[in-house]
Every structure is written in structure tokens, then in C-alpha cells.
C-alpha positions in Angstrom: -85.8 -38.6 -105.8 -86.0 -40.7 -108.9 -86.6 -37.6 -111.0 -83.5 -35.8 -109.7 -81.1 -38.8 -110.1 -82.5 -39.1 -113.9 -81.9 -35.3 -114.5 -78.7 -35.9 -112.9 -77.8 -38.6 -115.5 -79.0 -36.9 -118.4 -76.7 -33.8 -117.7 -73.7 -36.0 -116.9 -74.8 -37.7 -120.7 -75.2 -34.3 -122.2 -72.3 -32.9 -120.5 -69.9 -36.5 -122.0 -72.2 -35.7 -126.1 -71.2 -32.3 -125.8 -74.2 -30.6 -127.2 -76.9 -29.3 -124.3 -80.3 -28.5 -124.4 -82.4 -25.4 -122.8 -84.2 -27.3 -119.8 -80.6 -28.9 -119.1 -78.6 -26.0 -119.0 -81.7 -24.3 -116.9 -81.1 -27.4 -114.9 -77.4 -27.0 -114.2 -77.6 -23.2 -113.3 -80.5 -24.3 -110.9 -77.6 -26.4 -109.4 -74.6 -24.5 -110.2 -75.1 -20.6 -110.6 -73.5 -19.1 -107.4 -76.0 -16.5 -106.9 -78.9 -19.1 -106.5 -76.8 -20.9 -104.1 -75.8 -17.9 -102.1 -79.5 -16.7 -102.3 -80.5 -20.6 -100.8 -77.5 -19.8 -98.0 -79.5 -16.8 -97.3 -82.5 -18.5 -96.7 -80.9 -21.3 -94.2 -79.5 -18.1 -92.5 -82.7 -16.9 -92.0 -84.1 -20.3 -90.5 -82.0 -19.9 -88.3 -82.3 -16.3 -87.2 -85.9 -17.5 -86.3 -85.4 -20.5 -84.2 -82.7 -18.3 -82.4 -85.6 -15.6 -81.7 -88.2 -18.5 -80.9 -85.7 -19.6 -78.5 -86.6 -17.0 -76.1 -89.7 -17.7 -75.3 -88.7 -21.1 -73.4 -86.8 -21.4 -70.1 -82.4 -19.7 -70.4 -80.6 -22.6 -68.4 -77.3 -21.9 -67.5 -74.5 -24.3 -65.1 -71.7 -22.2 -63.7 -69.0 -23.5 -61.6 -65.5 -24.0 -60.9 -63.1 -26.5 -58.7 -60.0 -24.4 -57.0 -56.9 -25.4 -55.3 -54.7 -23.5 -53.2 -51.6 -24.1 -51.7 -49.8 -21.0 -49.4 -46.3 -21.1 -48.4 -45.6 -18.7 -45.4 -42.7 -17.2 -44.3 -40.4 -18.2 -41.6 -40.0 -15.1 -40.0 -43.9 -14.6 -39.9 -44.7 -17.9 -38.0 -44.2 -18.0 -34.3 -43.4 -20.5 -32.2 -46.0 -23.2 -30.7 -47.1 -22.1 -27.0 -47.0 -24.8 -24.3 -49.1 -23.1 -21.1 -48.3 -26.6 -18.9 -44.9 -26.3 -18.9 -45.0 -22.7 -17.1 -47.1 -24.8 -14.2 -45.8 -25.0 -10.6 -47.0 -28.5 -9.5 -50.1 -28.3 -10.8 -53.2 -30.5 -10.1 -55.1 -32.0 -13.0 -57.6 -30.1 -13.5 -54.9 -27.4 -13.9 -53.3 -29.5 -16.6 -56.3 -30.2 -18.3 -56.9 -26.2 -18.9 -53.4 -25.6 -19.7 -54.1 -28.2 -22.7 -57.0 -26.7 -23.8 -55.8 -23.6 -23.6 -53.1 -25.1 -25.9 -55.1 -26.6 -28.6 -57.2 -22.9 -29.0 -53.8 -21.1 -28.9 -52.1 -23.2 -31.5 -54.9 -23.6 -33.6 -54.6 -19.7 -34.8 -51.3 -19.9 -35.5 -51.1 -20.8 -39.3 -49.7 -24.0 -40.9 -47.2 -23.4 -43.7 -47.6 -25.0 -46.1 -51.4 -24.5 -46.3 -53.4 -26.7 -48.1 -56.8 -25.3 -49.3 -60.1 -26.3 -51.9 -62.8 -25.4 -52.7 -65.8 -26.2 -55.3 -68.7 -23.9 -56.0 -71.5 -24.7 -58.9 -74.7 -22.8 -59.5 -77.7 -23.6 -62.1 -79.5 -20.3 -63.3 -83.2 -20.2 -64.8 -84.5 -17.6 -66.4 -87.9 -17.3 -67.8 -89.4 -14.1 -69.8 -93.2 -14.2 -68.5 -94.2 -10.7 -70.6 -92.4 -8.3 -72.2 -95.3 -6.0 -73.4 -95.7 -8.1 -76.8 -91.9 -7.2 -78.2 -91.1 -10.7 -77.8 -93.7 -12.0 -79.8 -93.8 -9.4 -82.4 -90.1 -10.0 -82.9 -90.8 -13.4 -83.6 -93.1 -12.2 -86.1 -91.1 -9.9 -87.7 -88.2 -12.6 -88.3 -90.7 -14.9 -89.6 -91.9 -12.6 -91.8 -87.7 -11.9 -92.6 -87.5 -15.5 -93.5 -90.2 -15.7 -95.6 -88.7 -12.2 -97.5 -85.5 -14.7 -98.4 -87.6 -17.5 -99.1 -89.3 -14.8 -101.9 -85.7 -13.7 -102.9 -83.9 -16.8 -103.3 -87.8 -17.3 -106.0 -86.6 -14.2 -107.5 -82.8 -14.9 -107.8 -83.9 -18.2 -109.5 -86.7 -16.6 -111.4 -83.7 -13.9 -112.9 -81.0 -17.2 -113.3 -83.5 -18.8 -115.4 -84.5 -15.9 -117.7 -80.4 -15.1 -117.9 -79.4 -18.6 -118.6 -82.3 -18.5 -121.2 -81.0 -15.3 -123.1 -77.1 -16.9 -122.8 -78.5 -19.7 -124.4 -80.1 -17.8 -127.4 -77.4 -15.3 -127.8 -74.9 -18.6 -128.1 -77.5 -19.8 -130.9 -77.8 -16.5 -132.5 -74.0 -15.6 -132.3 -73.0 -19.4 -133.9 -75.8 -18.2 -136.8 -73.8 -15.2 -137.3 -71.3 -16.4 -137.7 -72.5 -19.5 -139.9 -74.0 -16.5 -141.9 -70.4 -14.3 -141.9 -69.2 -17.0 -143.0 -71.3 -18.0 -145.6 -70.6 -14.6 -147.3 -67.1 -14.7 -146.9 -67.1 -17.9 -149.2 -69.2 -16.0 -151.3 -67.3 -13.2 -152.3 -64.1 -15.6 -152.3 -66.3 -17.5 -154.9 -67.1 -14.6 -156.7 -63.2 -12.8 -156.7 -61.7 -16.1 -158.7 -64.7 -15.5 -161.4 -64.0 -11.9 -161.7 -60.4 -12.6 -161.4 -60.8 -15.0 -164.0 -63.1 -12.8 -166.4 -60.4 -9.9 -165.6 -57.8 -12.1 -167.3 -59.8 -12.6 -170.4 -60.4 -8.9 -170.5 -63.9 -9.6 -170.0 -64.5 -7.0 -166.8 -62.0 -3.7 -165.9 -59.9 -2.9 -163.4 -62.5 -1.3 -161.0 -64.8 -4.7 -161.3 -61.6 -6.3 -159.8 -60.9 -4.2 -157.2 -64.2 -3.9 -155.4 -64.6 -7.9 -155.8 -61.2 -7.5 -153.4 -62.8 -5.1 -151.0 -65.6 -7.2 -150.8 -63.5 -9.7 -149.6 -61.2 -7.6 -147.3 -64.6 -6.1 -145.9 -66.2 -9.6 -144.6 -62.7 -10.7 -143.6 -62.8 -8.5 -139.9 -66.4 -9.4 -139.8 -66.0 -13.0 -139.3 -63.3 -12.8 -136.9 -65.0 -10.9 -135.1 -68.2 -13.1 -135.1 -66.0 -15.9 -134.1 -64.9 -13.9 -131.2 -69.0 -12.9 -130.3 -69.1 -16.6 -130.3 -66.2 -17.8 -128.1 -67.1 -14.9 -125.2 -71.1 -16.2 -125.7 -70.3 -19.6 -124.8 -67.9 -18.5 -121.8 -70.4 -16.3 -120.6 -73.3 -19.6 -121.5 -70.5 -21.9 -119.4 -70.0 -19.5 -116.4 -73.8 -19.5 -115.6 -74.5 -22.7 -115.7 -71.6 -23.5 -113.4 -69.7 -25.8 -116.1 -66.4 -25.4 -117.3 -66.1 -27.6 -120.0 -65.4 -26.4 -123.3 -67.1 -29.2 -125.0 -70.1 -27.7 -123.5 -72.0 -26.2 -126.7 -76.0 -25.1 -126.6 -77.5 -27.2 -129.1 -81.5 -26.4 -129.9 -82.8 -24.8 -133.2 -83.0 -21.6 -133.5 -86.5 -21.1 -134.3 -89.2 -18.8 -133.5 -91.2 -20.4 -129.8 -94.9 -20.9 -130.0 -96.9 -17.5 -129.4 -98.2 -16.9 -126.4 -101.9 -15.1 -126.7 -102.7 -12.5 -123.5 -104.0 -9.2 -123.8 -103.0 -6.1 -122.5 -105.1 -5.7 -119.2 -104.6 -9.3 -118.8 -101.2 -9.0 -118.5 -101.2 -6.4 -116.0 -103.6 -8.3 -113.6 -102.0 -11.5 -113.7 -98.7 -9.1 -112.7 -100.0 -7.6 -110.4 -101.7 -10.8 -108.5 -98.4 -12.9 -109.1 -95.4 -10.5 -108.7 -92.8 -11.8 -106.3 -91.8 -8.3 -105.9 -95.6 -6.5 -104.4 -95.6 -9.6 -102.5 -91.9 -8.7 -100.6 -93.5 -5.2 -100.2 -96.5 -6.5 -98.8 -94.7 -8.9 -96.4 -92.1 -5.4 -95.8 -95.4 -3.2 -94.9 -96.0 -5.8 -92.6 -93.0 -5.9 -90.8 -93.1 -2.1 -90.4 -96.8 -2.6 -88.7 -95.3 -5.3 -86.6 -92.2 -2.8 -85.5 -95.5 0.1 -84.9 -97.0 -3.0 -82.7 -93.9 -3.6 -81.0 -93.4 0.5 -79.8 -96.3 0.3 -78.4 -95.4 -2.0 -76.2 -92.7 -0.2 -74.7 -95.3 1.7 -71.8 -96.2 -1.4 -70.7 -94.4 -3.8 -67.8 -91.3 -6.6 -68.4 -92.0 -9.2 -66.4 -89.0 -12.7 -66.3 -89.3 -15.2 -63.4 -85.2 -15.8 -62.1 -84.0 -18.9 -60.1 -80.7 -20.4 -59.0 -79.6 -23.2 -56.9 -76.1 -23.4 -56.0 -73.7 -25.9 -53.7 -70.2 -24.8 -52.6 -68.0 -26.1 -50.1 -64.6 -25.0 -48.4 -62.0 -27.4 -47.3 -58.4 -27.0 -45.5 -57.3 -29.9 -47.4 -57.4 -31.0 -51.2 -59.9 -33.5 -50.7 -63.5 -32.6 -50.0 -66.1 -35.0 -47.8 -70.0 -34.9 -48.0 -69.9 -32.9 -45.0 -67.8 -30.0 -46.4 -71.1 -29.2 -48.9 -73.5 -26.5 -48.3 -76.2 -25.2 -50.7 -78.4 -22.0 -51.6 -81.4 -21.7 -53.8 -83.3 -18.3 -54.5 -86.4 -17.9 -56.4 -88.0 -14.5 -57.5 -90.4 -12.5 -60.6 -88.8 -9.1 -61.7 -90.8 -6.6 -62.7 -89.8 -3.7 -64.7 -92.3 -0.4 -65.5 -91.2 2.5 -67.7 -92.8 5.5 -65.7 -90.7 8.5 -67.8 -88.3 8.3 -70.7 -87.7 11.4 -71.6 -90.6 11.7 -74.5 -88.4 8.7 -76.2 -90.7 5.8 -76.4 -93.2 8.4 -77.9 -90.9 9.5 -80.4 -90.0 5.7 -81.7 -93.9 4.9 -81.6 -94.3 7.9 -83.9 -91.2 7.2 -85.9 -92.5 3.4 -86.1 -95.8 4.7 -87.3 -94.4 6.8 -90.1 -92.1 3.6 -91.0 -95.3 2.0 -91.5 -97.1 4.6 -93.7 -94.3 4.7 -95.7 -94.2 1.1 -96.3 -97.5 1.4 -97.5 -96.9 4.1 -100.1 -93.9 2.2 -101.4 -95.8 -0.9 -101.8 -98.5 1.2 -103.8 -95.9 2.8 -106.3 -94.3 -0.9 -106.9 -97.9 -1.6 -108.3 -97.7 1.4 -110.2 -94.5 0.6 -111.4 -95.0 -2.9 -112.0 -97.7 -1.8 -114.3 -96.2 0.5 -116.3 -93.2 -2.4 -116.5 -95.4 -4.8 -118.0 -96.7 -2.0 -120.1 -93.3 -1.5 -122.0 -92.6 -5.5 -121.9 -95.9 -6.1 -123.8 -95.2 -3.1 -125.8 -91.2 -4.3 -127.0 -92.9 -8.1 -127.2 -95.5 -6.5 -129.9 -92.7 -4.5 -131.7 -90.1 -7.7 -131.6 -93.1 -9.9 -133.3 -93.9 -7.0 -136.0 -89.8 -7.2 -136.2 -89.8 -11.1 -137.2 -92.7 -10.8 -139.6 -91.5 -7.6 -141.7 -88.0 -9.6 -141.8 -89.4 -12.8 -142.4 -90.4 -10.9 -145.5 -87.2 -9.5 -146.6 -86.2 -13.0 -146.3 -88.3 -14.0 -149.1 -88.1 -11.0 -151.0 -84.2 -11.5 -150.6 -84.7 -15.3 -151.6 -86.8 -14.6 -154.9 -84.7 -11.9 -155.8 -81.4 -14.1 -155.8 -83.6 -16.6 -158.2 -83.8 -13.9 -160.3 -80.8 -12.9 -160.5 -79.6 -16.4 -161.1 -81.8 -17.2 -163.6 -80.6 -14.3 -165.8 -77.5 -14.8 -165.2 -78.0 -18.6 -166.5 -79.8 -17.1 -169.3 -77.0 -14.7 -170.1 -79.5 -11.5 -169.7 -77.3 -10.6 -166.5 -73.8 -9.9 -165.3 -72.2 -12.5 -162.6 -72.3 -9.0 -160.2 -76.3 -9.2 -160.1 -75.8 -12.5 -158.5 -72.8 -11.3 -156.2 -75.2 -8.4 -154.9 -78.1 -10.4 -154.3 -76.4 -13.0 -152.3 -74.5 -10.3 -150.0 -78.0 -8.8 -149.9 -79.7 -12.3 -148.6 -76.5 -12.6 -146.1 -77.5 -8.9 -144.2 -80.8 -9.8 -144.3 -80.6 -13.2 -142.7 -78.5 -11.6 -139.8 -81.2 -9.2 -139.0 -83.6 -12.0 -139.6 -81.9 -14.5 -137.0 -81.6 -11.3 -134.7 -85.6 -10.5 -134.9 -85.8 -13.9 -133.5 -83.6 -13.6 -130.7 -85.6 -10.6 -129.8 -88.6 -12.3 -129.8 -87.8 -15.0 -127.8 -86.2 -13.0 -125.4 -88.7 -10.0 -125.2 -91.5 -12.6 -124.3 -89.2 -14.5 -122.0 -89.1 -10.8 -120.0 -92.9 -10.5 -120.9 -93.8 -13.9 -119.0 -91.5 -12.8 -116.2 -93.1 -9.4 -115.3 -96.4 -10.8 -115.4 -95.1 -13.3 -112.6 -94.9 -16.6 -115.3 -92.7 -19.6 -113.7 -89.8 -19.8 -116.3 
């Protein structure tokens, strides 16, 4: 915790000076990029996926239920009228009278009320319990936890590819602010070299032709620094955007120097690739999956069996309000069984189909390995090359360097024309923007190095 509020501070301190270093702006993207975060979304999707697949194997409780009231109108012309069997009696005795009554009460009580006042209340609690499903449950929950740990893996490899991207951003900003320092640089030059051949021109002291290519010179470099500034601006938007930040003060700041070497050899490189690659180890875990789908086809010859229960209450009342006496209740209790006996040939087919998933799988993981190889082949290869590169133009540098001496010293010793110099300064300028470009590809040629041969950037 204490290390993540102190990073946090230094990029709010970095972010208030302006300038930025590497491991800060790799710490902002870590933060900010959108495809890292998207790729962490992923993986909190995938959490889930398997607690909801997990969730099977314990008891589905469901409460259903519902409270109803009903209230009928009938119509007048529909109801008829009470019967009253004791007034049709010719002096009757009492025991006479009491049947009439009773005969009465049954009578009347089939004859509908209006209006009619009925509710009722019904709930029910459903379990459900899968006891074996021929291994498909359990494999599924395999295969999503192998899914989630395929997203764990990606979200490592979206971060692994934001870091190495950020990286390059950040030395592109570097080399396109040299570039332009450099474009620059010249520019003044050849400014500083038109008003001495301007000047000489007006003492007669060079022609015409002297003149006019001192101008080109200067409308030449003139395009070239605009558009260097312009390389520059779009770097830094494009350095801004993935780190997250939008603030123009935002500037990478970090020489631009050529990193430590790293020392590995060849076969070195390739095992340490192929033991540490994020990507063998997705098609591993996919290779897996595909044996766990095989497992899981299988399965579909043998029986389903899921233990259901319910218990339910319900009650009907002629009035709105219900009484304890108006309850009644049900509970069943009872293990399905379910045996595929003939499918038409179609469990065989997706066993076989599953099968040839799986040797697939296994083919595909063995070419990654090939081509993982060969990658780290050509990396090592363009690494070699970029270093050869810096060291043949580290040597133009000099050569450049001592040649502009030269120049100047027999210029200052009047054995050569103002023009020597001219030249051997535009000279050191072209050199020193292929120079500053060996080094970016250096730096970023081992950066890709490090990150086929699986290397935590």
C-alpha cells in the first residue's frame, strides 16, 4: 500500500514539473492505458463466469407464490329467487318444519351470492440438486477455470505489449525532440553561413553561384524542421494517449543514451522463450481445454441423475381474509434419472469431433513453438544488426567530428574556403540523425528481444 501511494505522489509531482521519466510513464499506462483495463475487465468477467458454473454443483432453491383476490358481480337476471319449502306446509308438525329448514339451508346454499368475495394464497419452495451428470458438470467447471486463467495470461500479455509500446513512445519522443534539436542545429548553420557568403558576395570575394546554393541550403533545411517539429508534436500525442494523460505539459524527459548490453546467446534465447512465453503457455492451457471438452463427450453415454423436491401450502377462501384453518399443504420428493439409449450416431460424432479438436490443439501448440523460435531468431538477429548499426555510426560520428576540426583549422589558418566548414558541419548534422536513430533501434530492437524470450519489461 505504501509503495502505491508513493508512486502515486511522484506521478502527481512529475505530472505538476512537467518532465516524466520511463518507469513513470510505464506506471501511468499500467494505470491508465484502456486496453490494460479492458483486458483486467475481462479477467473479473471471467471470475465470474466460474463461480456462476461452480454454482451448480450446490442445491437450486427457488420460492414461488402468489396472494389473489377476486371479487364476481353476477347478473340479476341469472340469480333466482331464495326457496322457502315451510311456507308450502299444510299444518305441519315439527319434525316437518325442521326438514323443510334443512332442506332450505342446502337449497339456498347453491344458489350464488353476488357480489362474491373470493382469496386465495398458494407458495411453493423448489429444490433441485444435480447428483451426476456423467462428469460434464465437473469438466465444465474445468474448462472455465482453465478460461479464466487464459484471461489472467492475456490481461500479462496486454500489459507485457503496453509496456514495450509505452517504451518505444517514449524513445521515439526522445529521438524525434533530437531530430529536431539536430534540424535545427543545421538550420542555424546554414543561416550562419548565408550572411558570410552574403557578406563575402558583396566584397566580390565569392560569385553568384556560391550565393545561390548558400540560399538553397537554407530553403532545403527550412521544410525539414517543420516537419521535425510536426514528428515531434504527433510523438508526444501519441506518448500522452498511452499513458492515459492529457496534459500537454507532459514531456518524456531521460537521456537519450545507449542502455546497458544485455549478454545471452543464441540458443539461450530460444530456451528461455520457449520455457517463459505467455503465448505456448495460453496454447497449452487451450490444448487442455479441448482434452477437457474430449472428457466431457464421453460422458454423454452415461446417466443424468438430479434429486427434485417441493413443498407447497395454499389455501382457498370465500372471503378476503384467510384463517389457519383455510391452509392445506403438499410436499413431493423424487431422483430423476435420465439414460441416452440411441441418438441417432450424434454423441459419437461430437466424441469424434471433440477428439479431433483435441489433436488439433496439440499441433497448433507445437507450430507456436516453432514459430516462437524462429521469432526470437529474427529478434536476436535485428538486435545484432541494430548494435553493429550504433557502432559503425558511432564512428562516422567521430570521423564527422575530426573532419569538421579540420576543416576549421584550415579555415583559421587561411589554407581553406568558409564552404569546407559549411560542408562538414551539414555532414556532422546527417550523421548525427542516423546516429541518434541507431540508438533508438537499439534500444527498441532489445526491448522486443527481451519480450520474445518472455523478459518481464
Amino acid at each position: 500500500m505504501k509503495k502505491i501511494i508513493f508512486a502515486a505522489l511522484m506521478c502527481i509531482i512529475t505530472v505538476l514539473a512537467g518532465g516524466i521519466t520511463l518507469e513513470e510513464s510505464i506506471e501511468l499506462a499500467r494505470r491508465n492505458n484502456k486496453e490494460l483495463l479492458m483486458a483486467r475487465e475481462e479477467v473479473l468477467k471471467a471470475e465470474q463466469t466460474y463461480y456462476d458454473v461452480r454454482g451448480y454443483l450446490l442445491p437450486q432453491v427457488m420460492l414461488q407464490g402468489g396472494y389473489t383476490l377476486k371479487k364476481t358481480w353476477l347478473p340479476d337476471g341469472l340469480m333466482p329467487p331464495r326457496v322457502d319449502f315451510s311456507s308450502e306446509l299444510d299444518a305441519p308438525t315439527e319434525n316437518e318444519e325442521y326438514l323443510a329448514g334443512a332442506l332450505d339451508a342446502v337449497v339456498n346454499s347453491m344458489i350464488p351470492s353476488s357480489p362474491r368475495n373470493e382469496g386465495s394464497l398458494a407458495m411453493q419452495v423448489q429444490l433441485q440438486q444435480v447428483l451426476f451428470l456423467g462428469g460434464k458438470l465437473i469438466n465444465g467447471i474445468r474448462a472455465v477455470d482453465r478460461y479464466r486463467s487464459i484471461q489472467r495470461l492475456m490481461e500479462q500479455l496486454v500489459e507485457q505489449n503496453v509496456v514495450l509500446g509505452t517504451t518505444e513512445l517514449f524513445y521515439q519522443c526522445l529521438l524525434a525532440q533530437k531530430l529536431q534539436q539536430v534540424q535545427s542545429d543545421g538550420l542555424a548553420t546554414a543561416n550562419r553561413h548565408l550572411q558570410r557568403v552574403e557578406a563575402f558576395y558583396r566584397e566580390g570575394q565569392v560569385s553568384e553561384f556560391d550565393l545561390l546554393r548558400a540560399r538553397l541550403e537554407v530553403a532545403k533545411l527550412k521544410p525539414q524542421v517543420f516537419q521535425a517539429e510536426n514528428t515531434y508534436k504527433l510523438a508526444l500525442t501519441a506518448f500522452r494517449r498511452q499513458i492515459g494523460a492529457a496534459d500537454e505539459n507532459i514531456i518524456p524527459d531521460a537521456e537519450f543514451v545507449l542502455p546497458p548490453a544485455m549478454i545471452i546467446t543464441l540458443e539461450d534465447a530460444i530456451r528461455e522463450g520457449i520455457d517463459n512465453r505467455i503465448e505456448l503457455e495460453l496454447a497449452d492451457i487451450n490444448t487442455q481445454i479441448m482434452q477437457i471438452r474430449w472428457n466431457a463427450e464421453k460422458g454423454n453415454y452415461l446417466p443424468n441423475v438430479a434429486l427434485q423436491a417441493d413443498y407447497s401450502i395454499y389455501t382457498a377462501a370465500d372471503e378476503f381474509g384467510i384463517e389457519r384453518k383455510d391452509f392445506g399443504s403438499r410436499y413431493t420428493i423424487g431422483i430423476g434419472i435420465q439414460i441416452p439409449l440411441f441418438t441417432g450416431f450424434s454423441n459419437t460424432s461430437k466424441r469424434k469431433y471433440a477428439k479431433h479438436g483435441y489433436l488439433k490443439a496439440r499441433l497448433q501448440q507445437q507450430d507456436s513453438e516453432e514459430l516462437i523460435a524462429m521469432q526470437i531468431k529474427q529478434n536476436y538477429q535485428s538486435w545484432q544488426h541494430a548494435l553493429e548499426n550504433y557502432e559503425v555510426q558511432s564512428e562516422n560520428i567521430r570521423l564527422a567530428e575530426r573532419s569538421l576540426q579540420l576543416a576549421q583549422v584550415r579555415f583559421d589558418n587561411q589554407m581553406g574556403i568558409q564552404l569546407e566548414v559549411f560542408d562538414a558541419q551539414i555532414m556532422l548534422s546527417a550523421l548525427k540523425l542516423q546516429y541518434y536513430q541507431s540508438i533508438f533501434e537499439v534500444i527498441s530492437a532489445e526491448r522486443n528481444l527481451q519480450k520474445s524470450i518472455g523478459i518481464r519489461l
